[in-house]
C-alpha positions as CSV (number, residue, x, y, z in Angstrom):
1,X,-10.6,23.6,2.6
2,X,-12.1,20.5,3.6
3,X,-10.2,17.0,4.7
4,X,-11.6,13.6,5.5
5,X,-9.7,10.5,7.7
6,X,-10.6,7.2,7.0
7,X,-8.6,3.6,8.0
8,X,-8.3,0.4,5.9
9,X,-7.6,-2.6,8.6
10,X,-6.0,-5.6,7.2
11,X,-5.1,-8.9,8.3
12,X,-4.1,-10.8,5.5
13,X,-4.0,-14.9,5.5
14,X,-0.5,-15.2,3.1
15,X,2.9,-13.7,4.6
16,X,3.5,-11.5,1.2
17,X,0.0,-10.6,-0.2
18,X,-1.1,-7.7,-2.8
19,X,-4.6,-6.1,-2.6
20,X,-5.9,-3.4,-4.9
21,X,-7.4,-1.0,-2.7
22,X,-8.4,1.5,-5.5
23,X,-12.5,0.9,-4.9
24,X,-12.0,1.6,-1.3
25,X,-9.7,4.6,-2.0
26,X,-12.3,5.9,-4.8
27,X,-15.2,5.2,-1.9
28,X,-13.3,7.5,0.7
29,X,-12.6,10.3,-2.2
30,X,-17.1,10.3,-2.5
31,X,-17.6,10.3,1.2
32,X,-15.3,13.3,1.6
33,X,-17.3,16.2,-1.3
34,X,-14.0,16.9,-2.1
35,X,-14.4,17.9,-5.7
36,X,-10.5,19.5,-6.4
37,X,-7.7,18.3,-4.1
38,X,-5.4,15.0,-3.3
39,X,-5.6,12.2,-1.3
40,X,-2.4,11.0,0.5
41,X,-2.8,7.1,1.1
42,X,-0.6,5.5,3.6
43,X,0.8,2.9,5.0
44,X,0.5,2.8,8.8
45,X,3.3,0.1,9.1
46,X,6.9,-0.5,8.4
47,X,6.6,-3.8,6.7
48,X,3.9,-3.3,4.3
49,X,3.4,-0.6,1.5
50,X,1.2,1.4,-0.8
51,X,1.6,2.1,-4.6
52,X,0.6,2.3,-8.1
53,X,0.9,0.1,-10.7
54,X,-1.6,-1.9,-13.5
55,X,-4.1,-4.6,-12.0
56,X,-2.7,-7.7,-13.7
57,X,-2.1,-10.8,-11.9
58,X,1.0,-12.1,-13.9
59,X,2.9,-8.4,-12.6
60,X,1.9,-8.9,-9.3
61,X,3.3,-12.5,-9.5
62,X,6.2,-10.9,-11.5
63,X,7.1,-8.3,-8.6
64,X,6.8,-11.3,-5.7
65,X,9.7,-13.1,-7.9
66,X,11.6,-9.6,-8.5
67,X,11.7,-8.7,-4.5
68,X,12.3,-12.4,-3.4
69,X,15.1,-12.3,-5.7
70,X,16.8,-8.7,-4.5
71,X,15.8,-9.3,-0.6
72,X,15.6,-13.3,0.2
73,X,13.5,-13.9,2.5
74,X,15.4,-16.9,3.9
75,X,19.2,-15.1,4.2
76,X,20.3,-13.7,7.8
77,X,19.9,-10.7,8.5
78,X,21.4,-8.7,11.3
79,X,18.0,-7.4,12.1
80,X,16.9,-10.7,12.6
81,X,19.0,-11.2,15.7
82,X,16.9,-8.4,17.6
83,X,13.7,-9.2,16.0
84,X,11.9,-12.3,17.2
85,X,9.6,-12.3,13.8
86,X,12.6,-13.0,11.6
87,X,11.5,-10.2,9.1
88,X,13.6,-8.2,7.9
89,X,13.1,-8.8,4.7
90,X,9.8,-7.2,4.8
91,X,11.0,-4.0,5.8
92,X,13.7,-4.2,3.3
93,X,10.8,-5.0,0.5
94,X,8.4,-2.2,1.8
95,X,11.5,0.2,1.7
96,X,11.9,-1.3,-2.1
97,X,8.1,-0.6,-3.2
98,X,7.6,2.6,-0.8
99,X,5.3,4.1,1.8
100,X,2.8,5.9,0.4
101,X,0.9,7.5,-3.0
102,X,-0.5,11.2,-3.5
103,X,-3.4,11.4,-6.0
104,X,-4.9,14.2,-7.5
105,X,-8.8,14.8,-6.9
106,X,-10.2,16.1,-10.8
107,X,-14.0,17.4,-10.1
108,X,-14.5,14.4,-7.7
109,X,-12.9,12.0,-8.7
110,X,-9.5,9.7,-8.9
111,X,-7.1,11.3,-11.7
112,X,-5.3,8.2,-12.2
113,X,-3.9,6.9,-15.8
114,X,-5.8,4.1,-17.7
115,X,-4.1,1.4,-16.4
116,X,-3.2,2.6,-12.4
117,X,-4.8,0.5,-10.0
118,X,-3.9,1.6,-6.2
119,X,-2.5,-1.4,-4.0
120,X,-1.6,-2.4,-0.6
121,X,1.4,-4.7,-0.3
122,X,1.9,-6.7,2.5
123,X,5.4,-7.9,3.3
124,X,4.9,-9.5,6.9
125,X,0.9,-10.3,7.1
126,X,-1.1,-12.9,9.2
127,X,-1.4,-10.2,11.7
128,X,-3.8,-6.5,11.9
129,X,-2.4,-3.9,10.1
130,X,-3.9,-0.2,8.6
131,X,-3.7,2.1,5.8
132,X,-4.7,5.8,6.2
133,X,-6.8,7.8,3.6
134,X,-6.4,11.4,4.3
135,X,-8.7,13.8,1.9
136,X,-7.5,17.3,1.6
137,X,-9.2,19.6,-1.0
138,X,-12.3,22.1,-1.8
């Protein structure tokens, strides 16, 4: 059994950003010869998420109205009061969207759907963040 490690580091310029990370995720999956596994990808923070969904701009504008409108950004939270940042809505949205995605590994490569793109969310950005990519297969 073989496993590979790699980090994605971002520091995004919007507060709330969405980046499809599925070329760097498919890159990682090459480096590592694994021909038959998964590949856990991961979130290394608690205010920004990774997940799976189609690559089209109107859903990603759709799901920044649908999380603004279940966890406003502007409304006080009780977290707020120990946290200098003001954020909890970003740890309520990355709770909302989730942590992390498995993938399968099919002779080498991605075994996604037609339409699943892998993304990185960012809830609370302007500031360095990673994502881990962790390879495990034959």
């Amino acid at each position: 059994m073989k496993s590979h490690t790699e980090y994605l580091w971002f520091n995004t310029k919007e507060q709330i950003e969405f980046i499809n990370i599925t070329d760097k995720v498919d890159s990682a999956v090459k480096k590592s010869t694994v021909r038959e596994g998964i590949v856990l990808v991961n979130a290394m923070h608690i205010t920004a998420s990774v997940y799976i969904n189609d690559a089209e701009s109107g859903l990603i504008e759709d799901f920044k109205d649908w999380l603004s409108s279940i966890v406003p950004m502007k409304k006080e939270y009780r977290h707020n009061d120990v946290d200098y940042k003001k954020n909890a809505y970003s740890h309520l949205m990355r709770t909302i969207m989730g942590r992390e995605v498995v993938i399968a590994i099919t002779d080498g490569k991605l075994d996604l759907g037609p339409w699943e793109q892998i993304y990185y969310a960012e809830f609370d950005g302007r500031r360095k963040k990673r994502v881990l990519i962790k390879v495990i297969g034959d």
